[in-house]
N, C-alpha and C positions, 0 to 999 in steps of 0.2 A: 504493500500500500504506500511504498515511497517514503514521502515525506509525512505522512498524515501526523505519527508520533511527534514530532516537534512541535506540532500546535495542540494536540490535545486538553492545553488545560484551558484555551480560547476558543476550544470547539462543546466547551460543557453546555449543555444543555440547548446547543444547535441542532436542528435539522437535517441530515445529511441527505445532500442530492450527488450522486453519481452521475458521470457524463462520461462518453466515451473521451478516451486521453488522445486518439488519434483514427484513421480510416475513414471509412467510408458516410461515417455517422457524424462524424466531431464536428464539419462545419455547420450542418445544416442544426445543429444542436444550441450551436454558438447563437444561430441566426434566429433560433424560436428563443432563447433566454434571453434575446435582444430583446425580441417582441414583447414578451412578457414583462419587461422593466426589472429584470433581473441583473444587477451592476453588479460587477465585481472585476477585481485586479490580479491576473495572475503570475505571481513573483517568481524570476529564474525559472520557468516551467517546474515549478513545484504540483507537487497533486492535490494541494488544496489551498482553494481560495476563501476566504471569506466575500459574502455579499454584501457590499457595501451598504445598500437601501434598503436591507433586510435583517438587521443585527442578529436572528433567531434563523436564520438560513446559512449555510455551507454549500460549496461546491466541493467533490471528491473527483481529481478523474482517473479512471482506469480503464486496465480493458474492456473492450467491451463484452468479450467473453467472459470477464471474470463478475459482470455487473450483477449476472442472477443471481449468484451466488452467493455474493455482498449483502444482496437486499434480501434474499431469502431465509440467511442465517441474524437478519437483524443486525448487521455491522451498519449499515447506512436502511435510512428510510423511505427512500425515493429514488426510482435509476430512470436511465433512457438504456434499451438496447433492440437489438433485433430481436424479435420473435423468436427465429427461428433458434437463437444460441440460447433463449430459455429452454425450449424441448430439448439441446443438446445434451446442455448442464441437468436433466432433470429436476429442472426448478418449478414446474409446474402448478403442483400442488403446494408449494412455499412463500409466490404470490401472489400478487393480484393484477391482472391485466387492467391499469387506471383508465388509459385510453391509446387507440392507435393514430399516430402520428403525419401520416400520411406524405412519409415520405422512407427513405432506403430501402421501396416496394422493388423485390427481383423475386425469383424461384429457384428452391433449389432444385436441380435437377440431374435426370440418369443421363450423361456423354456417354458415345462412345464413337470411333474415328469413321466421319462420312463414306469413304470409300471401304470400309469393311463389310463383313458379312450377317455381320448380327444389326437385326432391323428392330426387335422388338425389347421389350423386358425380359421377357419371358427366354429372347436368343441369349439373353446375356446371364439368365441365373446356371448359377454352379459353376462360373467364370471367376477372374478376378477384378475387384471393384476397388477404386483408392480414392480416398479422400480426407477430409480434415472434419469431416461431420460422421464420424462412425458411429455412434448410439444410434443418429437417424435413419442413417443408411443399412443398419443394423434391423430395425425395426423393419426396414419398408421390404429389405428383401425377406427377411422371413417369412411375411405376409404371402410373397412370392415363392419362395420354395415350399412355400407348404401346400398353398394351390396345386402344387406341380409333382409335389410328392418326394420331391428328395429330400434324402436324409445323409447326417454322416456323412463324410467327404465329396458327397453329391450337392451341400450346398453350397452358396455362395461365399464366397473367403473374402471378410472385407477389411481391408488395410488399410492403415493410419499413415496420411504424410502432412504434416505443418501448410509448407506450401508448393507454389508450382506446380498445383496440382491437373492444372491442362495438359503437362507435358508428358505422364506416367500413362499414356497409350505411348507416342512414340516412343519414348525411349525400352519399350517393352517392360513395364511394372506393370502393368493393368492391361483389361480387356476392357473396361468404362469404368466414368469416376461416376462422382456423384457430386457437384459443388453449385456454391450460388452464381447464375448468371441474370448479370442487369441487360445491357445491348446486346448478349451475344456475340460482341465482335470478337472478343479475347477467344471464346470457344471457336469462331468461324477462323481465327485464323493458326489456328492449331490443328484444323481438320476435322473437329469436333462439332456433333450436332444433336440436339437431346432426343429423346426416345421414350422418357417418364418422367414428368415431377414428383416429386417427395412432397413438396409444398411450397404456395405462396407466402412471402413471408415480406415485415415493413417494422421500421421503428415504433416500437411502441412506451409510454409512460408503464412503471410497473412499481408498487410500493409491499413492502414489506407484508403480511400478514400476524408479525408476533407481535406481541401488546407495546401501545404505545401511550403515551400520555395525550390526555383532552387539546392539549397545546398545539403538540404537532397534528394531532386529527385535522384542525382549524388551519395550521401552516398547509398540508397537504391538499384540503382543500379551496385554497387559494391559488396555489400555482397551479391545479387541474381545472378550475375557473379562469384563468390568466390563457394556459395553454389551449384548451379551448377556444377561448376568444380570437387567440394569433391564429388558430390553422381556418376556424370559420372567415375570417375575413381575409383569408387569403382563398378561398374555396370560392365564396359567395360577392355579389356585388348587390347594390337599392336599386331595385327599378321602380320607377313612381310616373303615373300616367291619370289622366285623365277618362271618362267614360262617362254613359248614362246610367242612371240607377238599376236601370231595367235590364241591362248586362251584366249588373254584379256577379251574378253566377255564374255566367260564363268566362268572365274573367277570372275570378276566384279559381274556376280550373286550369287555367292556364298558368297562373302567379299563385298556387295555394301556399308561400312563405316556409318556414321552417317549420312551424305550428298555423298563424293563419294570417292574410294578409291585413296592414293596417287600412282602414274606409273614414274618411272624414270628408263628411260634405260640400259642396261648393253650391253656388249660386245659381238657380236656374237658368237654363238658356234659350230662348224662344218658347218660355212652357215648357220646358224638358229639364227635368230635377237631373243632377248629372254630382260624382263625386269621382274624391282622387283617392288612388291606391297607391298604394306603400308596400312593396314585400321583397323579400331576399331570393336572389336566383341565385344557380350557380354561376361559375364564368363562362364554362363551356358552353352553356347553353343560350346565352342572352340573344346572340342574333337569332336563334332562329324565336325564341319567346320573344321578341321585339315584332318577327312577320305572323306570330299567332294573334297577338294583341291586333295588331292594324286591321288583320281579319274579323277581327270580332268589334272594331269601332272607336276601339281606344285611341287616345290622342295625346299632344306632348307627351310623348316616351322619352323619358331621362333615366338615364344610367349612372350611380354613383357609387363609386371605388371605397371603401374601407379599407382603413388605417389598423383600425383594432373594433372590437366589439365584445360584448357575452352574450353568449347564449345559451 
């Protein structure tokens, strides 16, 4: 854990939030504690920060493999990591899944070398499998050989490598791995092409389950309030439009909001009672909810970006 013992008697009765110390997760970590107005100054790359706008709050970082484990055994209170390295760590049942993140979304999944001969799972069980996720991979083919019936040196041998793990087809270790792929390219350009996923997997909030005091319950549910609010207004944007009364329903199902959209009246116009709507879209979707509304009548369509929000 580094440096954590040097601060210990300034980390008494803090909060301990784990953050990945480095990879694939660490920036975009940095970028939601921004969000969230979580300050803090990290000295010499030490592993712990204090938060500055939060006196009763800590930053811890580590790896990110090692964050279930951390939180699971009650060393710290709160972590970010992947999904998938909690099923690794068997940390499962020692968490709680707070919320998913909506972001370091990849899969992991069964390579094996494009130009070879084995097309399916099923060519590959009772072969050799390498990887750095072996409890998973462990799990997913026995599921596999057992369908299939092998037993005893019939089934599948699954081997442990840290890293490099694309390159253990060619160099003849393996007959397919089994590892996380985001773009695919790394796999495409190893000759490698998947065949099965084990699972989809993304950064998720995850906080301890062993007893904690009333304090931090209140801390934890703050920064899961806070964090929420960053990934909703990065999800979502305000569209506010104009309409007649007599459409409210049908606009309702086109803008029906996160829960339900805001309706506050306007001024008649030629005899026609008419209000404005208020509701939260996603991003992806606004142009085309922009041509559903025009079809239905709606009028001044404005779209407005979020900073932060709760919800």
């Amino acid at each position: 854990m580094g440096h954590l013992a040097l601060d210990s008697e300034s980390l008494h009765g803090r909060l301990l939030f784990a953050i990945p110390k480095k990879g694939r997760l660490h920036e975009k970590c940095l970028e939601l504690l921004a969000g969230a107005d979580i300050q803090f100054r990290r000295h010499n790359r030490l592993d712990v920060a204090l938060v500055q706008n939060h006196p009763d709050i800590a930053l811890v970082f580590l790896p990110a493999a090692d964050i279930p484990s951390f939180v699971g055994k009650g060393n710290v209170d709160l972590g970010i990591t992947g999904r998938d390295v909690i099923l690794e760590a068997q940390m499962e049942s020692y968490v709680t899944e707070v919320l998913p993140l909506g972001f370091g979304r990849c899969k992991l999944q069964v390579q094996v070398p494009e130009r070879g001969a084995i097309r399916t799972v099923d060519d590959l069980a009772g072969k050799r499998v390498v990887t750095s996720f072996e409890v998973l991979a462990a799990k997913h083919f026995a599921a596999v050989d057992e369908r299939l019936g092998l037993v005893g040196e019939q089934r599948t041998q699954i081997e442990y490598v840290g890293g490099s793990v694309e390159a253990a087809c060619a160099l003849g270790l393996a007959d397919g791995i089994v590892d996380l792929v985001e773009s695919g390219d790394t796999m495409r350009a190893a000759g490698l092409h998947a065949i099965d996923t084990v699972l989809p997997t993304e950064a998720v909030l995850i906080r301890s389950r062993a007893a904690k005091s009333a304090a931090h319950a209140r801390i934890i549910d703050k920064i899961h309030a806070r964090v929420r609010g960053v990934i909703a207004a990065r999800e979502y944007v305000v569209c506010e439009y104009n309409i007649p009364r007599a459409s409210l329903a049908v606009a309702a199902a086109v803008t029906p909001g996160r829960r339900a959209p805001t309706v506050s009246p306007l001024d008649a116009v030629n005899g026609e009672e008419w209000i404005a709507i208020s509701a939260m879209v996603r991003k992806e979707e606004v142009a085309d909810t922009m041509d559903r509304l025009t079809e239905v009548g709606a009028e001044d369509i404005l779209i407005f970006n979020l900073d932060n929000c709760r919800v």
